[in-house]
N, C-alpha and C positions, 0 to 999 in steps of 0.2 A: 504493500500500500504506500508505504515511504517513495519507494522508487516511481510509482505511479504519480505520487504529488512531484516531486523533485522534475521528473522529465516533464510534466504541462508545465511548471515554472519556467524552463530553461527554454521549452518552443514559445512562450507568450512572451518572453523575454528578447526571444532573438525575434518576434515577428515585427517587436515593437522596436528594434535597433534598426532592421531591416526601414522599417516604416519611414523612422525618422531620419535613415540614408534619404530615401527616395525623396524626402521632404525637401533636406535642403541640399539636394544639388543641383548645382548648378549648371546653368545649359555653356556648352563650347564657345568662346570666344570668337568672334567671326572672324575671320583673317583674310584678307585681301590677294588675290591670284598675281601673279607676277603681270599678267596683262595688264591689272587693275594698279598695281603699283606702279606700273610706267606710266598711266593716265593722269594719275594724282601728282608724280614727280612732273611731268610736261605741263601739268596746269599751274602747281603752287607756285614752280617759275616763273612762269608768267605774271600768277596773280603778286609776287613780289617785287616783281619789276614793272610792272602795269598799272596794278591796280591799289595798292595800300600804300597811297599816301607820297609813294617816293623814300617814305620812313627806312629803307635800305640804306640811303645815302647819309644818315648818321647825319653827321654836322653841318652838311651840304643841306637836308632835307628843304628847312624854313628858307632858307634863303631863295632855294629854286621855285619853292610851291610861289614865294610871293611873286616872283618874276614869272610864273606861268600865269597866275590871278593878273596881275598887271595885262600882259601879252594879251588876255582875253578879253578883261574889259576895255583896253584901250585899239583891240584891234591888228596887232603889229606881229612883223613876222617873229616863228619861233624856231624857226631850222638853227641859227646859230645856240641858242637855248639847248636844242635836242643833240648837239651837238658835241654840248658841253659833258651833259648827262652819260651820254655814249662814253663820253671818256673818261668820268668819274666810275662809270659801272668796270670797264675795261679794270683800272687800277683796284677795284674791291675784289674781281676774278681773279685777279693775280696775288693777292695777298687776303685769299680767303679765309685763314683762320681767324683776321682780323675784323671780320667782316661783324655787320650787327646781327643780330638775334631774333630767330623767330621763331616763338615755342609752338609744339602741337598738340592741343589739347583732344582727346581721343572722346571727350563725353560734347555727342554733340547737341543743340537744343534747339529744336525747332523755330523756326523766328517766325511765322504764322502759321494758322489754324488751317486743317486742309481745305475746308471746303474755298478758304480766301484764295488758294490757286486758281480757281476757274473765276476769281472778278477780275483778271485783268486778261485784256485782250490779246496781247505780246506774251502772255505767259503759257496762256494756251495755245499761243503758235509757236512755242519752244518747244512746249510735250509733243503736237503732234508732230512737227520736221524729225521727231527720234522715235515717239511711238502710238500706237492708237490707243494703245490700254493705259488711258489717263491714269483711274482710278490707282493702278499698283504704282504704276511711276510717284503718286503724290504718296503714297504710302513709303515709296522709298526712299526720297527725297527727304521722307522727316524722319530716318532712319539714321544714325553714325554707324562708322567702321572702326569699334575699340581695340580691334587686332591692326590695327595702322600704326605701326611704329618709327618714330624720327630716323631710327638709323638705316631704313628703309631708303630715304629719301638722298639725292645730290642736288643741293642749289647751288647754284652759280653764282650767286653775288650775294648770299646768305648763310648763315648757319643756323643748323636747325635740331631744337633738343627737346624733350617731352616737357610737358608746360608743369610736372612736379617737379622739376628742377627751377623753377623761375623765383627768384627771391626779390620783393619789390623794393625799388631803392636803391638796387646793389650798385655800389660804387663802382665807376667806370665804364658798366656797360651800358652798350649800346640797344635798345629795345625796340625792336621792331612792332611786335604784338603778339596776341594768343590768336591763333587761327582751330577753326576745328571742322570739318567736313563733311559732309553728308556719305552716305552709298553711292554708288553711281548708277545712272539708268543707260546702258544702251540700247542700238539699237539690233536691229535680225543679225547683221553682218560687223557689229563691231569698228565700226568707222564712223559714228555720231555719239557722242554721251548729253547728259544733263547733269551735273553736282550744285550742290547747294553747300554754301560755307558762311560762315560768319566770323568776323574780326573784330577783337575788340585791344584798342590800343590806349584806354584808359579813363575814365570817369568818364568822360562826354567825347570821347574818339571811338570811331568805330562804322561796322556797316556790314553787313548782311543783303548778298545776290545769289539768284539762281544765275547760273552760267549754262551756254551750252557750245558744245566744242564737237572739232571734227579731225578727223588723222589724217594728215597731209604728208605725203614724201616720209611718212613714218614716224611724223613729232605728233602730237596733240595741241591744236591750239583754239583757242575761245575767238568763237563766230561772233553769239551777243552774249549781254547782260542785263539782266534785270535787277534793280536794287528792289528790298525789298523791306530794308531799316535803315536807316544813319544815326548817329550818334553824333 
């Protein structure tokens, strides 16, 4: 009779260990296919040199942004400007460990509600030029990639480290911002995407776009943009 009590203790014991495995574990980390990491490294390039602010150029930044604002409200050309830039980016290439900072943060957060994709008219002509299955695509789009890891990535005029490393204030460096990305949506054949990313470069800097990009000659590069926050 003992041995009877003993073995139901020891099965209700392990059913409940069993149980409470199954409870809390947790699902596989998504990790990003080597096509999908060369798509994300051809974009963030870009979006470093394109699109955030100029903030790569470190102590050049303020000086340029003002003479681009200038250049546009007053009209006047900018080729010797773009020219300048070319050759401040050229000297950051070349002395890349020097280069400023752009962490990546792996938790991303949706910067609007789904159904607000289909109010703008340019956005739903971004989904359909990749795909007709709106509905997954916006499901994907507010989806991050937390298997995306910094040391993934090669920027060119940047360095780039996971955004648990970033310490604010830290003396001497140069900060670019926390970037952090969505999934990607391609399309049948893999030669159009969509990504969504958000940047935030500090209390009231910042901005949030869907992007869609297409492979040319074997780069990746951003068609249009749609803003979708500023700061």
């Amino acid at each position: 009779m003992i041995r009877v009590i003993v073995g139901f203790l020891l099965l209700v014991m392990g059913c409940g260990t069993e149980a409470q495995q199954q409870k809390t574990a947790q699902p596989p980390v998504l990790r990003p296919s080597a096509e999908e990491i060369r798509v994300y490294n051809d974009l963030l390039n870009e979006l470093v040199e394109e699109r955030l602010y100029n903030r790569y150029l470190g102590a050049h930044e303020r000086r340029i942004s003002k003479a681009y604002a200038a250049a546009f409200y007053e009209k006047t050309d900018t080729t010797g400007l773009q020219q300048e830039i070319d050759s401040l980016r050229n000297n950051i290439i070349q002395q890349r460990t020097k280069a400023c900072i752009v962490y990546l943060d792996t938790v991303f957060r949706p910067f609007i509600e789904p159904w607000k994709f289909y109010e703008s008219a340019k956005v739903v002509s971004m989904i359909k030029w990749v795909t007709t299955d709106a509905q997954t695509a916006v499901s994907t789009l507010s989806t991050g990639m937390p298997g995306l890891q910094s040391e993934a990535f090669q920027l060119r005029a940047a360095q780039i480290k996971p955004a648990q490393a970033y310490k604010k204030g830290a003396i001497g460096e140069c900060f670019i911002g926390k970037v952090s990305v969505s999934k990607l949506v391609f399309n049948s054949d893999y030669t159009r995407c969509l990504l969504a990313y958000n940047f935030y470069c500090g209390d009231r800097c910042g901005r949030g776009e869907l992007v869609s990009a297409e492979k040319r000659n074997g780069r990746w590069v951003i068609v249009q943009a749609e803003e979708c926050w500023i700061a």
